[in-house]
C-alpha positions as a printed Julia matrix, in Angstrom:
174×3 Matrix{Float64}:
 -22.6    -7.32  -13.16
 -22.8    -4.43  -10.26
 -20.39   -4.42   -7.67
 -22.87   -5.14   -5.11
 -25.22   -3.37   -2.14
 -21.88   -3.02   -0.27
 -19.04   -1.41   -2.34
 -21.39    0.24   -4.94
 -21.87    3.14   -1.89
 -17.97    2.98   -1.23
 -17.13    3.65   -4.79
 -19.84    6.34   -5.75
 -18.59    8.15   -2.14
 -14.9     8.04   -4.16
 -15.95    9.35   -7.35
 -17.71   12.24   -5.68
 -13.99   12.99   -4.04
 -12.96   13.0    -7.54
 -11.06    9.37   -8.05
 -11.77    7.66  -10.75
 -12.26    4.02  -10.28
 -14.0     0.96  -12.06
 -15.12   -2.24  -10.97
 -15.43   -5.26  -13.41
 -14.46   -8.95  -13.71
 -10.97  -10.35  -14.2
 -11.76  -12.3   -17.11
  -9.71  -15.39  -15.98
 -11.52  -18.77  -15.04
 -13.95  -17.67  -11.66
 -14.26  -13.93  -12.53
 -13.25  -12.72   -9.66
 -14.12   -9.2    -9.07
 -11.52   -5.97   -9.81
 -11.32   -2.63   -8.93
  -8.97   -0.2   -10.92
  -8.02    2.79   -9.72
  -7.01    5.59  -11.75
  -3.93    7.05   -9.95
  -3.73   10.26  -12.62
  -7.55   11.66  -10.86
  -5.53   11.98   -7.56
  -2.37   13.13   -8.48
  -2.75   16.43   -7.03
  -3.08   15.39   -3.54
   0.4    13.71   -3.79
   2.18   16.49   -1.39
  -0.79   16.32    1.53
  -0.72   12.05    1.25
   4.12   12.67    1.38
   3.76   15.25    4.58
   1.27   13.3     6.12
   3.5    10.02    5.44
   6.83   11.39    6.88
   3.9    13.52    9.59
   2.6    10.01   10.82
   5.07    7.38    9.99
   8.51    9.16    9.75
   8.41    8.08    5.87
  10.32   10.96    3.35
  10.34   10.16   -0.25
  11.57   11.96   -3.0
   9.84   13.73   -5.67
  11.69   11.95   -8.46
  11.01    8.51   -8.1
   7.69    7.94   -9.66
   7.62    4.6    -8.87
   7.22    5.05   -4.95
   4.95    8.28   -5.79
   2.68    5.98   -7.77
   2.86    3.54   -4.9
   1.61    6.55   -2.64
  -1.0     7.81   -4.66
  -2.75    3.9    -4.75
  -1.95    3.42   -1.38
  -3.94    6.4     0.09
  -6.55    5.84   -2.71
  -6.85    2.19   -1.22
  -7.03    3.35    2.52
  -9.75    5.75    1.53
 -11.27    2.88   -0.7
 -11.27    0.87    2.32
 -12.59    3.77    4.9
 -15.37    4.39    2.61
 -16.15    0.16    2.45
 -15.57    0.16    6.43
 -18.25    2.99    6.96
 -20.8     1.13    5.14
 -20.3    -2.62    5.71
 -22.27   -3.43    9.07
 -20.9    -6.03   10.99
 -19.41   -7.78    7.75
 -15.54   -8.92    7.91
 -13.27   -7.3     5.73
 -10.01   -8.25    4.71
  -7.31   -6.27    2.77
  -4.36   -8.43    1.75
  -1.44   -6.05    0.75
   1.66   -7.5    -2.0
   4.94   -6.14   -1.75
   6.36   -3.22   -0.94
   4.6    -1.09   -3.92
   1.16   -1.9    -3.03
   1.91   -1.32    0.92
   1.63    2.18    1.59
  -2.09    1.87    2.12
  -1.92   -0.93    5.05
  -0.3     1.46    7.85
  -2.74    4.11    7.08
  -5.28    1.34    7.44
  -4.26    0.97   10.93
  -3.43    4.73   11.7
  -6.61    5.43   10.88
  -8.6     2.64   13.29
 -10.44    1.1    10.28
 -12.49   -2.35   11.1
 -10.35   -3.83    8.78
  -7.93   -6.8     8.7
  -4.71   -6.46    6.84
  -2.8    -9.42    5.63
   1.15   -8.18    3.92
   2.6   -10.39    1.48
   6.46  -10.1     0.74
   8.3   -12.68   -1.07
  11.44  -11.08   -0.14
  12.47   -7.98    1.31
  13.65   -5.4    -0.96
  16.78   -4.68    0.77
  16.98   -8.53    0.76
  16.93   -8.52   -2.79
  19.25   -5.62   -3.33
  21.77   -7.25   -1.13
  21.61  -10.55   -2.66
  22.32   -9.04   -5.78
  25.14   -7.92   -4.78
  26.6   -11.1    -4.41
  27.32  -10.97   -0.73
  27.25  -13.94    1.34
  23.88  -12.62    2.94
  22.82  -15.38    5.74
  25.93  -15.0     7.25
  25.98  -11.53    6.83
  22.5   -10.7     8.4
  24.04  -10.45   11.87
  25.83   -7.66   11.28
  23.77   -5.6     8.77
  22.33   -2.51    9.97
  19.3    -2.29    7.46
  18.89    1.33    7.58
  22.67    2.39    6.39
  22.24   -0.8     3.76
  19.22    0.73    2.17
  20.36    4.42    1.83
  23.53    2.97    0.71
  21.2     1.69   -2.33
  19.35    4.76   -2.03
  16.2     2.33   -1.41
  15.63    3.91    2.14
  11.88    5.42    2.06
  11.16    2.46   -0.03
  12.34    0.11    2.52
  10.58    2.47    5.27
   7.3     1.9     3.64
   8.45   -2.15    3.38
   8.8    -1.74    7.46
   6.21    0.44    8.31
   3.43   -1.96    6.23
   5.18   -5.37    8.03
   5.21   -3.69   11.56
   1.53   -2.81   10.65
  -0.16   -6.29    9.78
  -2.19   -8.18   11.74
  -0.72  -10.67    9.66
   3.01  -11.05    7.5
């Protein structure tokens, strides 16, 4: 099946900036639609989407952690997804629900950028929640006295966690 009079426009704008992307059906009971985005076909714009994260949002990351630089490259690739869909969708709603941490860096571009759209971030648990709970400290009674910032370089999870602020600070909804 197509993707539809809406994102078919959004996508083929993408392609022509060179990101590969495909739209199908999860094949799970309701087929619910999918896009896939092939981080490797923007790869190269990884240093312009880092300055203008620590430019705009006071975000640094470093270059050898490809997990975060993978959750860069989809981010912007969603925000531009999402610009492109915004441009074309006259008067229709559109909401963008965002999952943890690694699939976050697109929502405060979202809402740098002005888009008509409605972000939603989902987080389970905080990562520095996580790291400190696996540490085996007594954590509730702790959280009074944690200063989050010197916890997460201490794990050397800081830009992580930055991106984990920066997308909760940005929703319309947590």
């Amino acid at each position: 099946l197509p993707p539809g009079e809406t994102i078919e426009p959004a996508l083929a704008a993408l392609r022509r900036k060179g990101v590969e992307i495909h739209f199908g059906r999860w094949l799970i009971p309701g087929n619910p639609r999918v896009l896939l985005f092939d981080l490797g076909s923007s790869y190269h714009k990884m240093v312009d989407w880092k300055y203008d994260l620590w430019e705009n949002f006071g975000i640094g990351s470093p270059a050898d952690d490809p997990e975060t630089n993978d959750a860069i490259v989809f981010g912007y690739q969603v925000a531009w997804f999402f610009q492109e869909l915004a441009a074309r969708a006259q008067k229709r709603v559109i909401i963008a629900q965002f999952h943890e941490w690694l699939a976050a860096v697109g929502l405060p571009v979202i809402r740098r950028r002005n888009l008509a759209v409605a972000t939603v971030f989902t987080t389970h648990a905080t990562l520095l929640g996580r790291y400190l709970c696996a540490g085996q400290i007594d954590f509730y009674n702790s959280l009074p006295r944690l200063d989050p910032d010197r916890e997460s370089g201490i794990r050397n999870i800081y830009h992580r966690y930055c991106i984990e602020r920066a997308a909760a600070h940005g929703a319309h909804v947590l």
